[in-house]
Backbone as JSON Lines, residues from 0, in Angstrom:
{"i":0,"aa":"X","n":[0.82,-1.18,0.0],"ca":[0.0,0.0,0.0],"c":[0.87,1.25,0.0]}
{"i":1,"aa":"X","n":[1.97,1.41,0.91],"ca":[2.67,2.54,0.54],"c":[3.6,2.5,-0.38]}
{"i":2,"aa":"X","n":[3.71,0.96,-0.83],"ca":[4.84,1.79,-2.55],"c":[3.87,2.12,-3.42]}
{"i":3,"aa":"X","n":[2.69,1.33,-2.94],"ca":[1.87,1.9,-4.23],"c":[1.58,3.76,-3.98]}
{"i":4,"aa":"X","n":[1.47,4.16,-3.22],"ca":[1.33,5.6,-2.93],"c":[2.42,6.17,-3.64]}
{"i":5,"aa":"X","n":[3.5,5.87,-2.67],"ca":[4.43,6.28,-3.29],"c":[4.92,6.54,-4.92]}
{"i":6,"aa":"X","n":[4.4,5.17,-5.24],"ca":[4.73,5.12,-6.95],"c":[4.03,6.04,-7.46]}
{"i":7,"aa":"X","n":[3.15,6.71,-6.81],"ca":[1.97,7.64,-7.75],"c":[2.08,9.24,-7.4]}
{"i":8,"aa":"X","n":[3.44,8.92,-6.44],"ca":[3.41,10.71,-5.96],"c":[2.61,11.6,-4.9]}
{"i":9,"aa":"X","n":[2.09,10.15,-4.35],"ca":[1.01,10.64,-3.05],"c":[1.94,11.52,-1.62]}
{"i":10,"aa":"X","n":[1.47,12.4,-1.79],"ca":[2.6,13.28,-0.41],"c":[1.55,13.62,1.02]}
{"i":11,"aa":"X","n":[0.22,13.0,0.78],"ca":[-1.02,13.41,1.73],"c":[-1.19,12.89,3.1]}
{"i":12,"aa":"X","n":[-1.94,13.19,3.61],"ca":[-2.26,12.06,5.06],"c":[-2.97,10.64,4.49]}
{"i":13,"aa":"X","n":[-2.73,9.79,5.41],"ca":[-3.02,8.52,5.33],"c":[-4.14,7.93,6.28]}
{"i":14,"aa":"X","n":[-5.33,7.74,6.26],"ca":[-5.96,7.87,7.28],"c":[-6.39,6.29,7.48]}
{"i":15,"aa":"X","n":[-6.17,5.44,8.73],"ca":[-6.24,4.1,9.04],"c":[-7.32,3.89,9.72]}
{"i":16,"aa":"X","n":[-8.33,3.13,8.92],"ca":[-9.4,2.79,9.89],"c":[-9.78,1.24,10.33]}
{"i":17,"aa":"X","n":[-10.0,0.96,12.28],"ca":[-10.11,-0.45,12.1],"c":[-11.82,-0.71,12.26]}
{"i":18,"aa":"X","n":[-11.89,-1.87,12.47],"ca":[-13.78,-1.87,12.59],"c":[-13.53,-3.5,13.7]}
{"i":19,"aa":"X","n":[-14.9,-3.16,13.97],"ca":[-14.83,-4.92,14.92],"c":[-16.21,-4.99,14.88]}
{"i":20,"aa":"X","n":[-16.42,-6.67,15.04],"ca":[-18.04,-6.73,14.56],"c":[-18.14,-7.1,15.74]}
{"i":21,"aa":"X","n":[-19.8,-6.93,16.48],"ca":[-20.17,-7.24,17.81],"c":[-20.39,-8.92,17.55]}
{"i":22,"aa":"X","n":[-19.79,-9.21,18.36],"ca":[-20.29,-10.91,18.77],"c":[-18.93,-11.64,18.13]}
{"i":23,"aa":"X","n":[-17.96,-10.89,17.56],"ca":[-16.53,-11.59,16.44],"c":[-15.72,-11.76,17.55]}
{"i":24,"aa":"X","n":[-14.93,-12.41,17.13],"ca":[-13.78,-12.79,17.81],"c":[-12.37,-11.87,17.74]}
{"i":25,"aa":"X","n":[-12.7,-10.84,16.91],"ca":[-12.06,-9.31,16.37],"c":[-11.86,-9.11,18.08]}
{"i":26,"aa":"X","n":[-10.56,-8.09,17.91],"ca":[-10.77,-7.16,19.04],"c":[-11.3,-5.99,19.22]}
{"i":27,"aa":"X","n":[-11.73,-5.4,20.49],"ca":[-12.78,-4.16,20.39],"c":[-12.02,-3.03,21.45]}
{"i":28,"aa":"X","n":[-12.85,-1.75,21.19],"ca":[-11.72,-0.5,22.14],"c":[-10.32,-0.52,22.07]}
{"i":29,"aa":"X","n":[-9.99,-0.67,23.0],"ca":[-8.18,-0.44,23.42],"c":[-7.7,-1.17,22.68]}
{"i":30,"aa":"X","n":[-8.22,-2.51,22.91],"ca":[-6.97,-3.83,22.3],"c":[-7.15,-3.88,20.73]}
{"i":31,"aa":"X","n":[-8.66,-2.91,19.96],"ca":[-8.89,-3.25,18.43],"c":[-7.52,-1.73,17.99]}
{"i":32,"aa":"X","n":[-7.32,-0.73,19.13],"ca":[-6.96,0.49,18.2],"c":[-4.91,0.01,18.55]}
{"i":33,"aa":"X","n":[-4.56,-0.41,19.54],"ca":[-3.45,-1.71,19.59],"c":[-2.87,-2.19,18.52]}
{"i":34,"aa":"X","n":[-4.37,-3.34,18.07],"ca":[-3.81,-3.95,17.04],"c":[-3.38,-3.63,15.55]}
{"i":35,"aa":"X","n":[-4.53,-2.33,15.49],"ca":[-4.36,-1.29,14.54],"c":[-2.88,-0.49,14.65]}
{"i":36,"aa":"X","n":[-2.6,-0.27,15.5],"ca":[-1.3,0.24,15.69],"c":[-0.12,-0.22,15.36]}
{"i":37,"aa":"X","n":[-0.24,-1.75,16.1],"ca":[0.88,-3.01,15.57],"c":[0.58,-2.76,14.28]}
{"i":38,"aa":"X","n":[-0.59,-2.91,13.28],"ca":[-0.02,-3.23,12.21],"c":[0.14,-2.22,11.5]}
{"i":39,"aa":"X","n":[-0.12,-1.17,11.85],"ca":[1.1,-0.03,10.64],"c":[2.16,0.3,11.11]}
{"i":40,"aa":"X","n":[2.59,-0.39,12.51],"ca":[4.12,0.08,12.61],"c":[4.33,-1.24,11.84]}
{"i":41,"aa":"X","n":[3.97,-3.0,11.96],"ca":[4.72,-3.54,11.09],"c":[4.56,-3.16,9.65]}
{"i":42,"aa":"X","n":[3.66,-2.32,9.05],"ca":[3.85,-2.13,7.8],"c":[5.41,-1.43,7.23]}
{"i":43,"aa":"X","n":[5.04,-0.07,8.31],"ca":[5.75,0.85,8.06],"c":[7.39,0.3,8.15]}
{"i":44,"aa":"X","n":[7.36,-0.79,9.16],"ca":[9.02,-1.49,9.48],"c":[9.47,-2.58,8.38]}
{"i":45,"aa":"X","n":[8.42,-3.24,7.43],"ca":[8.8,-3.52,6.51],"c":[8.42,-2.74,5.18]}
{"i":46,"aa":"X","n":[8.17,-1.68,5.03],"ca":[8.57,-0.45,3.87],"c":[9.75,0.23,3.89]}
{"i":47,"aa":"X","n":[10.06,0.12,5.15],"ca":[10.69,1.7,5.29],"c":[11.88,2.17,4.26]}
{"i":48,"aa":"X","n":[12.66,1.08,4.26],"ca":[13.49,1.68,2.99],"c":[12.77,2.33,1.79]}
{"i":49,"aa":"X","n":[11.28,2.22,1.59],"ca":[10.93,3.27,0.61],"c":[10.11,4.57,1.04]}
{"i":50,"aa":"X","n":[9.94,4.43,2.4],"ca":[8.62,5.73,2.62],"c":[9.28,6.3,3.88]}
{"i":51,"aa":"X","n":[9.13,8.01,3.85],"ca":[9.77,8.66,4.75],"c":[8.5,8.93,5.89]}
{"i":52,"aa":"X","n":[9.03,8.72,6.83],"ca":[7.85,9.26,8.33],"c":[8.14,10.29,8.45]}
């Protein structure tokens, strides 16, 4: 997702949204915005040689 940005010249905000369904086995509140977190730092830790923070 971010080389593809990148490849296109995108210089904007990035806005991350998570969702959790009632009754799922998803996580919800704290631990859903967490996991959301983990995964754009692991995104961002395997991009990084192409995208600047």
């Amino acid at each position: 997702m971010f080389q593809g940005l990148e490849q296109i010249g995108y210089s904007g905000l990035l806005t991350v949204e998570s969702v959790s369904k009632p009754g799922s086995d998803l996580p919800v509140h704290a631990a859903l915005a967490r996991q959301c977190y983990n995964d754009v730092q692991h995104l961002l830790k395997i991009t990084q040689t192409n995208v600047s923070v």
